[in-house]
C-alpha positions in Angstrom: 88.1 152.6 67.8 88.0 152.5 71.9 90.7 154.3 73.2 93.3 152.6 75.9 91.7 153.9 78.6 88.4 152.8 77.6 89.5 149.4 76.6 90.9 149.4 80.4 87.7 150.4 81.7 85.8 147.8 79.8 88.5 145.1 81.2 88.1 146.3 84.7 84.4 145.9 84.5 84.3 142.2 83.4 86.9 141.0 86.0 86.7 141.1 89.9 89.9 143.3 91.3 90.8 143.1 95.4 93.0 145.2 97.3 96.2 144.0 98.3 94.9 143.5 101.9 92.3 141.0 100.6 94.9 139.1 97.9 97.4 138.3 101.0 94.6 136.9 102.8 92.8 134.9 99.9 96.6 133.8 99.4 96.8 132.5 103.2 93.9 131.1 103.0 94.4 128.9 99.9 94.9 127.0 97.7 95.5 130.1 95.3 98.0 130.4 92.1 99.9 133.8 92.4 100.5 134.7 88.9 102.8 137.4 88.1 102.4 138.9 84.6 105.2 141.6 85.0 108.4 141.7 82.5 111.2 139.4 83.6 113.6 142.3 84.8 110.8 143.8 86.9 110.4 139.7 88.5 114.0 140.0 89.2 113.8 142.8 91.3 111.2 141.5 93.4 108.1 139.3 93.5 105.4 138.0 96.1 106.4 134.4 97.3 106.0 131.2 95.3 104.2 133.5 92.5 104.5 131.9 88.8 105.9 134.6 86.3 104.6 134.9 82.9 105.0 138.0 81.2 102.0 139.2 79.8 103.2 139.1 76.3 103.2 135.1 76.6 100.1 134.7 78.7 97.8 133.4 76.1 100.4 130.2 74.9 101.9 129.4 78.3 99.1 130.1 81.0 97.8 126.6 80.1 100.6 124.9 80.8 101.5 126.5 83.3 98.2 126.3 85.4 96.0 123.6 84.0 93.1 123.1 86.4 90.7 126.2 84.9 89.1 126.0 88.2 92.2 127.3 90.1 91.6 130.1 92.2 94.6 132.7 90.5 95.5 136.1 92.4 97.2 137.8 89.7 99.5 141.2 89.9 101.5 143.3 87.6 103.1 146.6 89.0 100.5 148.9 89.3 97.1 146.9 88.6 96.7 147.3 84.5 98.5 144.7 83.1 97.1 142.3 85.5 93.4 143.7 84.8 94.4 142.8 80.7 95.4 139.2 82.0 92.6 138.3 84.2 90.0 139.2 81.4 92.2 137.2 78.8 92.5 134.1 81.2 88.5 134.3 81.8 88.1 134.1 78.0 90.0 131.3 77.8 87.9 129.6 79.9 89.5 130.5 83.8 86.9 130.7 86.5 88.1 132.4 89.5 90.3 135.0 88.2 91.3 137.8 90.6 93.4 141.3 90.0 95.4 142.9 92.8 94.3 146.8 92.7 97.4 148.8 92.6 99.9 145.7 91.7 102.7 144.6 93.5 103.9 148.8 94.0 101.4 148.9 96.5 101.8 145.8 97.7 105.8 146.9 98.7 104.4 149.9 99.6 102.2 148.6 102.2 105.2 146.4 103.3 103.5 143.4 102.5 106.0 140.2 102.6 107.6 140.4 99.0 112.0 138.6 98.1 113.9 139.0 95.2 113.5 135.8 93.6 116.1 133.5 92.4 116.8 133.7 88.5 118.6 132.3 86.1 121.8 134.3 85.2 122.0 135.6 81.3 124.4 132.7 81.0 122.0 130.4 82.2 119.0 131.5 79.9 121.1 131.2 77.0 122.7 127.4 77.6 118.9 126.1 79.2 116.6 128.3 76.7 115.3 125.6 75.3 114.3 124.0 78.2 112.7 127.9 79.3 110.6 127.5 76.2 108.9 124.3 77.8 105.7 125.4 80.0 106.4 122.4 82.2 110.6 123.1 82.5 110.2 126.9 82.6 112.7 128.9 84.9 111.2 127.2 88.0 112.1 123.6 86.9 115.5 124.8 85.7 116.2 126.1 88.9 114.6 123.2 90.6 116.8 121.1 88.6 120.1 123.1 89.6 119.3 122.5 93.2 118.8 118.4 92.6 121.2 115.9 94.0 121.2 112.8 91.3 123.4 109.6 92.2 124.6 107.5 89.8 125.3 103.6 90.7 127.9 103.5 87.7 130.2 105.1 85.2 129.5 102.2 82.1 127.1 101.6 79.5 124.2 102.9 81.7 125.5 105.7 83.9 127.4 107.2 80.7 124.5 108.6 78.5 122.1 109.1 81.7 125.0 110.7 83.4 125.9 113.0 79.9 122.3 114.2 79.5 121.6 114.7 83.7 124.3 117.0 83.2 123.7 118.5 80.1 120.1 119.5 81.1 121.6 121.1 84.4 121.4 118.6 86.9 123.5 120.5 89.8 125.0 117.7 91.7 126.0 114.5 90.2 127.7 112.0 92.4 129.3 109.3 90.5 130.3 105.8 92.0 132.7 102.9 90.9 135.6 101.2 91.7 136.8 100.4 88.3 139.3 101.4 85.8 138.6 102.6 82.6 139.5 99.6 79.8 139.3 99.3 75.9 136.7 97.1 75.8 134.6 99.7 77.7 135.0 102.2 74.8 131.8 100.2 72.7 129.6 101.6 74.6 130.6 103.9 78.0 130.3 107.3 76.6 132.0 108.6 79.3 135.2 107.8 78.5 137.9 107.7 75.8 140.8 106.2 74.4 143.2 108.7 76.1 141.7 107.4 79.6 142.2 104.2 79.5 144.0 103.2 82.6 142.3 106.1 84.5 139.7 105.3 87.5 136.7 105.6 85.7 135.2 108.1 88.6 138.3 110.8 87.6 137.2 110.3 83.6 133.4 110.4 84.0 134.2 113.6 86.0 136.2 115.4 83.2 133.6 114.7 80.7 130.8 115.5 82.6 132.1 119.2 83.7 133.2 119.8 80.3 130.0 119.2 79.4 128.2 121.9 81.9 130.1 123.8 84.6 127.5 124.3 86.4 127.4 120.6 87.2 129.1 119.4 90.9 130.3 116.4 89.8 130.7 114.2 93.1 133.0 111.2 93.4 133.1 107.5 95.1 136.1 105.5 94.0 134.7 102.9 96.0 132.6 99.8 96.6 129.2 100.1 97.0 128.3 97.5 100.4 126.1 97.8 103.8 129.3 99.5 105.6 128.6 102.6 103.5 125.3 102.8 100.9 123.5 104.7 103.8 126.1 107.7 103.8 126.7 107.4 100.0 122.6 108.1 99.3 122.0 110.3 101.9 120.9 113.9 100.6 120.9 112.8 97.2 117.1 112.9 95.4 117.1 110.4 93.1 119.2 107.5 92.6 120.2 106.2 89.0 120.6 102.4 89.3 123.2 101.1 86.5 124.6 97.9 89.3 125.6 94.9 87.6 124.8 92.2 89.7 121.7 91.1 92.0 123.3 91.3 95.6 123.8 94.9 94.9 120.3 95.4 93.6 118.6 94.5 96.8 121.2 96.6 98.6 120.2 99.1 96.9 116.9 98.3 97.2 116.8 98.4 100.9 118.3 101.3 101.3 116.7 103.2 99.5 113.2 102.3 101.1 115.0 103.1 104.5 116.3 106.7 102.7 112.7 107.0 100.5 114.7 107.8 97.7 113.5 107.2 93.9 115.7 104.9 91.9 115.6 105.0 88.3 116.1 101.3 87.1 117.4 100.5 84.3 119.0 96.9 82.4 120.5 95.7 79.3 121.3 92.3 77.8 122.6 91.3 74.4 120.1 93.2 72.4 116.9 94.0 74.8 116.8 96.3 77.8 114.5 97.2 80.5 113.7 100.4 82.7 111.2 101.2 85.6 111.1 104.2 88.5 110.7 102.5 91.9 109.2 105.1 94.2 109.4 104.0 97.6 106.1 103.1 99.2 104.3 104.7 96.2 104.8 102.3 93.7 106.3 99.0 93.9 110.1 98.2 94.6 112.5 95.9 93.5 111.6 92.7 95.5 107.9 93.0 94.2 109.1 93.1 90.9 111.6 90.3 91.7 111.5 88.9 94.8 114.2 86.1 94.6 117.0 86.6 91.6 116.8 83.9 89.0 119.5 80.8 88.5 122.8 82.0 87.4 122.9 79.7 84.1 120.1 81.3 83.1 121.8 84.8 83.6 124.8 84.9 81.9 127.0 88.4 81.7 127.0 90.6 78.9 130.9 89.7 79.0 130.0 86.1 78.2 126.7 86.8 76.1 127.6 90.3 74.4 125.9 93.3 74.3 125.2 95.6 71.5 127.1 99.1 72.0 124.1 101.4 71.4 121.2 99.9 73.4 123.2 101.3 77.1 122.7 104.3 74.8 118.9 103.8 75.0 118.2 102.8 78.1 120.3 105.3 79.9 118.5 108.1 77.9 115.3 106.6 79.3 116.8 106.8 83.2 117.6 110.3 81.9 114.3 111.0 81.2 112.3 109.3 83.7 114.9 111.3 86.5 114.2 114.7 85.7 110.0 113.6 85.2 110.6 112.7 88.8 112.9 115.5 89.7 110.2 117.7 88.2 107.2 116.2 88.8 105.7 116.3 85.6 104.6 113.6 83.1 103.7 109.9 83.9 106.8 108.2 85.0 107.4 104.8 84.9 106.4 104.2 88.4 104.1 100.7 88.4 105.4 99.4 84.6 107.7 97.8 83.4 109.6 99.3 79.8 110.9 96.6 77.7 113.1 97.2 74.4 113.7 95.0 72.0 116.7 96.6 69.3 116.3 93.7 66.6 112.4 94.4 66.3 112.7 97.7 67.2 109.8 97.4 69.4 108.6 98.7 72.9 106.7 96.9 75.3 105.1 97.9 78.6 103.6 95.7 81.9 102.0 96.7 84.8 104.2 95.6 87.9 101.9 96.1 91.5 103.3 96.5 94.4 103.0 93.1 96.5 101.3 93.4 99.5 103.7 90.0 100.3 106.7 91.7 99.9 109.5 91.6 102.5 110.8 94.9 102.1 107.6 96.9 101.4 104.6 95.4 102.3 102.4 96.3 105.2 103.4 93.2 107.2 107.6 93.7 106.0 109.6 93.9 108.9 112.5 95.7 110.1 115.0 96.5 107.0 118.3 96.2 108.1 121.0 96.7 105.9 123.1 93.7 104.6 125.5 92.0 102.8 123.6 89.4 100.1 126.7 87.6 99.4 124.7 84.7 99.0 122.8 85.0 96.4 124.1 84.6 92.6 125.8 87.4 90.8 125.5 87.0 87.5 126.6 90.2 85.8 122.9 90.7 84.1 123.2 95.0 83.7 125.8 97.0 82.2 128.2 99.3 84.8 130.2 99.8 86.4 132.0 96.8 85.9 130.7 95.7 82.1 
């Protein structure tokens, strides 16, 4: 049997090691991964910039999540050389191409006063309410935190905003801002999570609020008891990162619309009638937008509210779990969002249904030819109440 030393040895011979000199200038130079393979206590103490930590002990079932391109140039460091040495020959069997080990880790690196922080971390807290999230290569601690820092907007405390809103803040969301002008009734109570029977009566801003940070203090929980027009959408949507679009009516869809173009700020869309909804991600100038899914809303007769038409309680459930989703994909930026299609849902065949939508190079708004957006009141158009919240 080889003894550690020699097992060392035999690692450091198969796998290229640089001096810390070299690593920070193969780092400037990029693109390079820094992977940092020490324990999480010794991360928390201090780590090069930007580096991705996996402990060693995980390497082999996270590193392909983590870093997926094989081809990736990957400077990779422990404390004083060995570790990292163990990791780079690992990540070459598993196929890694340009593997390199900082000689004398990230103590000589300090040592040399090489630019090293304290990086961010979770608290113990933290790890314990998010650890399932931590257990995700494509959450991990950097997403979490990345998703404590994000600004999410919803357009709506009613059947949509209330489970998108719930599960935003559940999975950590830090800010949630949180508009509507309405009062919380019994009829809501079918189907807007938010609220209860003891709030009825209550501005539904002030109930969404109390659930939501009951939910998960960590959450800011931001409110606009207010309506939603071109005097103020601009200050409302500034700073916030993604927008979760529950409106009820089409004038405010192309309000929102236009604004966010102006802002480039995602919205999440998302609709419900009777018993079929529909969601999409409109990225600004990426994907299509609203008008080239839609570019003039449809007859009123042939929208009818869900107050008039009915809607079944559970498929806001649904839909907003879908905006849920598709928000922290796009907070993330991981997975294939919805971006360019169309998801349709159909509760009595319990089917799902997907089209392509293109962006229109016709479109008023976004197209290359659009011209100025200015920021308006569409008071002309119909508004049929065709989408759950605020009002429904």
């Amino acid at each position: 049997m080889p003894t550690f030393r020699e097992m060392l040895a035999a690692a450091k011979a198969e796998v290229r090691e640089i001096e810390p000199v070299e690593a920070e200038a193969t780092i400037a130079a990029g693109p390079a991964v820094v992977l940092d393979v020490r324990e999480p206590d010794e991360y928390e103490q201090g780590a090069l910039p930007d580096a991705v930590h996996i402990p060693r002990g995980t390497l082999e079932t996270s590193i392909e999540g983590r870093i997926p391109d094989k081809s990736t140039k990957v400077v990779v460091y422990c404390a004083g050389g060995t570790r990292s040495a163990f990791a780079a020959k690992t990540m070459q069997e598993l196929g890694y191409t340009d593997v390199l080990s900082v000689i004398g880790g990230f103590n000589r690196w300090k040592d040399e006063g090489r630019t090293w922080s304290a990086p961010r971390s979770l608290t113990p807290e933290q790890r314990n309410r998010y650890q399932r999230h931590l257990l995700l290569p494509e959450v991990s601690e950097v997403g979490q935190l990345r998703l404590l820092d994000a600004k999410v907007l919803m357009l709506g405390a009613g059947g949509l905003g209330s489970p998108a809103a719930l599960y935003l803040a559940a999975a950590g969301v830090g800010t949630i801002g949180v508009i509507d002008m309405d009062v919380v009734d019994a009829s809501n109570l079918q189907r807007q999570i938010l609220h209860n029977t003891d709030r009825v009566g209550e501005r539904k801003v002030d109930s969404a609020k109390k659930t939501l940070t009951l939910i998960n203090p960590d959450v800011n929980v931001v409110t606009y008891d207010t309506r939603l027009g071109a005097d103020n959408i601009l200050d409302i949507i500034d700073g916030y990162d993604v927008i979760v679009d529950g409106t009820d009516n089409f004038p405010t869809r192309y309000l929102v619309n236009d604004a966010s173009l102006l802002k480039r700020i995602p919205v999440i869309h998302g609709s419900i009638f009777r018993f079929e909804g529909q969601a999409t991600v409109f990225n600004p100038y990426d994907g299509p937008c609203y008008r080239c899914l839609l570019p003039e809303p449809p007859p009123a007769e042939l929208a009818p509210s869900c107050a008039e038409a009915g809607v079944l309680g559970v498929l806001p459930g649904i839909i907003g779990s879908i905006q849920a989703i598709e928000t922290i994909k796009v907070l993330l930026g991981i997975g294939d969002t919805l971006q360019g299609r169309l998801l349709a849902y159909d509760a009595l065949e319990q089917s799902f249904r997907t089209f392509k939508v293109r962006r229109d190079p016709n479109c008023p708004s976004c197209g290359p030819d659009a011209g100025e957006i200015v920021i308006a009141e569409y008071d002309d158009l119909c508004m049929p109440h065709v989408i759950e919240a605020p009002a429904g």
